[in-house]
C-alpha positions as CSV (number, residue, x, y, z in Angstrom):
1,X,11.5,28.3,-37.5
2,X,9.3,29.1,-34.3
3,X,5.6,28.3,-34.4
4,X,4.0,31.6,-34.3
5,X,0.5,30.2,-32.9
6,X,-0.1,31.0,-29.3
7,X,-1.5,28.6,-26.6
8,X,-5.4,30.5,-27.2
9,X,-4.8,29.8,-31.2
10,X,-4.9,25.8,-29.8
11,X,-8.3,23.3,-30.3
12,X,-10.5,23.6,-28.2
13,X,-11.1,19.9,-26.3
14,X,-14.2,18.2,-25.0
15,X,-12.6,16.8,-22.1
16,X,-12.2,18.6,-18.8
17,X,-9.5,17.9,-16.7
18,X,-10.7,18.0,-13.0
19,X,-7.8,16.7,-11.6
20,X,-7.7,13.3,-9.2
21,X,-10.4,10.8,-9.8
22,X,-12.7,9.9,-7.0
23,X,-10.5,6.7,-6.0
24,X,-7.9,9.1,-5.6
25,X,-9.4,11.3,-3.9
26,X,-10.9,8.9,-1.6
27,X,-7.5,7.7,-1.0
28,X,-6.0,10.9,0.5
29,X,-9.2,11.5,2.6
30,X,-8.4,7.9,4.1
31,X,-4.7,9.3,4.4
32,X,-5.7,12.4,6.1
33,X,-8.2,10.3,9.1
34,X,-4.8,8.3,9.3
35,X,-3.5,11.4,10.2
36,X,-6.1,12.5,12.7
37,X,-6.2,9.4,14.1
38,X,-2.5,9.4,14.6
39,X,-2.3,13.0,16.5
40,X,-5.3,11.9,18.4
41,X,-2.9,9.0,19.6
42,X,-0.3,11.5,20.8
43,X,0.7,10.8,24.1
44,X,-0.1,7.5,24.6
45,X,2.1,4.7,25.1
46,X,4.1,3.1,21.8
47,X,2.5,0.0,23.0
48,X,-1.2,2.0,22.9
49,X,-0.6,2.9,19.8
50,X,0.9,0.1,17.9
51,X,-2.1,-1.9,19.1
52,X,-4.5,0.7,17.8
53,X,-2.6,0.6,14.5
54,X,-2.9,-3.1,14.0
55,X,-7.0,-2.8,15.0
56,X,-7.3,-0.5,12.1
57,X,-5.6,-3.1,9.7
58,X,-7.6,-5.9,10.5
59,X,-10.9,-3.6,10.4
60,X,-9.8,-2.6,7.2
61,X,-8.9,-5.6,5.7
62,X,-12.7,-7.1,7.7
63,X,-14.0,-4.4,5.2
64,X,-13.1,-5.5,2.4
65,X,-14.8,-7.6,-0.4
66,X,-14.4,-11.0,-0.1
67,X,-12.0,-11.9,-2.9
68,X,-9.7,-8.6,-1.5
69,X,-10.4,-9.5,2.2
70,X,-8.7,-13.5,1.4
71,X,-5.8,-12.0,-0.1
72,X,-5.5,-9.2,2.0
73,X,-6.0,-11.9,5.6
74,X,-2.9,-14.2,4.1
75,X,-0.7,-11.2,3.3
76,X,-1.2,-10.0,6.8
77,X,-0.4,-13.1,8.4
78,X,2.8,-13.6,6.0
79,X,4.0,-9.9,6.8
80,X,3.7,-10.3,10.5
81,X,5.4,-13.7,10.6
82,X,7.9,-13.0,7.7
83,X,8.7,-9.7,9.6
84,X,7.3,-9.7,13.2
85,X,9.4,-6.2,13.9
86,X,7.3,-4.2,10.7
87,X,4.5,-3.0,12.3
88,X,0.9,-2.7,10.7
89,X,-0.8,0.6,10.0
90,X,-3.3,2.4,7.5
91,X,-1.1,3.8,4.1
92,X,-3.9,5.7,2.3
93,X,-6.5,3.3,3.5
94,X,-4.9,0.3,2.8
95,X,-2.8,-2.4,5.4
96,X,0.8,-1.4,5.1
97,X,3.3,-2.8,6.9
98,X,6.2,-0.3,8.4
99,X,9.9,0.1,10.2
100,X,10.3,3.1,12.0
101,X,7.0,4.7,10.9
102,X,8.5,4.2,7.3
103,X,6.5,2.2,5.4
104,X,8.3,-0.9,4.1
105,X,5.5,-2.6,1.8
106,X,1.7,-2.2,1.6
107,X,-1.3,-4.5,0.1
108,X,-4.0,-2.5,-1.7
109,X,-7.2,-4.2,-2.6
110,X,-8.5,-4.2,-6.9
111,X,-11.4,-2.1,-4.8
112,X,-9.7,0.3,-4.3
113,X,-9.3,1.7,-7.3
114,X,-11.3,-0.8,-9.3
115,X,-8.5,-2.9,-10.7
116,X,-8.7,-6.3,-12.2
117,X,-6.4,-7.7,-9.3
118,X,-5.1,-6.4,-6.0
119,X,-1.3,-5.6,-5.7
120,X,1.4,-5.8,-3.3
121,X,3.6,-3.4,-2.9
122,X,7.3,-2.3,-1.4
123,X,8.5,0.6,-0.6
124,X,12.3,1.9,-1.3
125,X,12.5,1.2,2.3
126,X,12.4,-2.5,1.1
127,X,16.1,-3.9,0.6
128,X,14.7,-5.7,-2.5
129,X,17.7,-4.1,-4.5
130,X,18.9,-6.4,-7.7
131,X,21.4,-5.3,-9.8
132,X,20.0,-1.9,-11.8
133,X,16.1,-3.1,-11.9
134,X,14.0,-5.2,-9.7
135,X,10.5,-5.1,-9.4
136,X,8.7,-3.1,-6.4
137,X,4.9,-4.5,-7.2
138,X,3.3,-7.6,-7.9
139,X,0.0,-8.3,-8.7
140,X,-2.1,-11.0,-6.8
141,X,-5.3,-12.5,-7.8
142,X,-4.5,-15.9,-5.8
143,X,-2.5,-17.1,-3.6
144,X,-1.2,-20.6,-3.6
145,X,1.4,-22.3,-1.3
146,X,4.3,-21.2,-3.5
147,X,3.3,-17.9,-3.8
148,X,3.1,-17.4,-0.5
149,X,6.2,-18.6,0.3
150,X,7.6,-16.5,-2.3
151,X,5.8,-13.5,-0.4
152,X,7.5,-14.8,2.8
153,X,10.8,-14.7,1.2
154,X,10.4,-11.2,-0.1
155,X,9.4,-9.7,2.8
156,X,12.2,-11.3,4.4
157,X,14.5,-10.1,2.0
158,X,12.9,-6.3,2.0
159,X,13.7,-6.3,5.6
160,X,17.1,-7.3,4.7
161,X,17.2,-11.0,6.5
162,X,17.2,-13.3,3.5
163,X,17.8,-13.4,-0.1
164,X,14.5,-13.9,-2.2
């Protein structure tokens, strides 16, 4: 039998929803400067602009707090080697890493949205496909010599050069 109670006959809650929290939010405000920043660069050279890309990553990463801005320094240098042809850009205010203008994967710092570790991240872009589930984020609170060339080897793999 249908409930005959309507949606105003429902308990009233405490809580208010306002929608994204403030990490969120900061997060698309970093997206939209990305933005600006990136129709500012319109008509410039690819060359102009790729190096202005990867300036914004290393500022960004130079910003970050200490235990973020170690993890954050090795990841960059294990992208660009792993993967010299992704270039570096800002993903919602965080160093991503990108084919095409597609991002491929992305680091994002525990700051950012005050997380007990900081994660990496890949895209679907990423060729990281393993039978019917694979992972697509890992968290990193350290990085030793293994893990970094287990890094190395998935970015290798997402860019479709290597199997992980």
């Amino acid at each position: 039998m249908p409930s005959t109670k309507s949606p105003a006959d429902a308990p009233a809650t405490t809580e208010k929803y306002d929608g994204f929290t403030a990490e969120e939010r900061a997060a698309m405000k970093d997206h939209a400067r990305e933005e600006k920043k990136a129709a500012a660069r319109r008509g410039t050279s690819r060359a102009q602009k790729a190096a202005a890309e990867a300036r914004d990553v290393l500022a960004k990463i130079a910003e970050m707090p200490d235990a973020d801005r170690v993890l954050a320094e090795r990841i960059h240098e294990i992208v660009t080697t792993a993967a010299p042809d992704l270039a570096p850009k800002l993903w919602y205010g965080m160093p991503a890493y990108a084919r095409d203008g597609k991002v491929v994967c992305h680091f994002q710092s525990a700051a950012k949205f005050t997380s007990r570790y900081a994660t990496l991240g890949f895209s679907d872009q990423a060729a990281l496909d393993d039978g019917s589930v694979w992972a697509t984020s890992y968290a990193v609170r350290e990085l030793t010599a293994a893990d970094e060339e287990r890094i190395g080897a998935l970015v290798e793999k997402a860019v479709g050069r290597a199997a992980a």
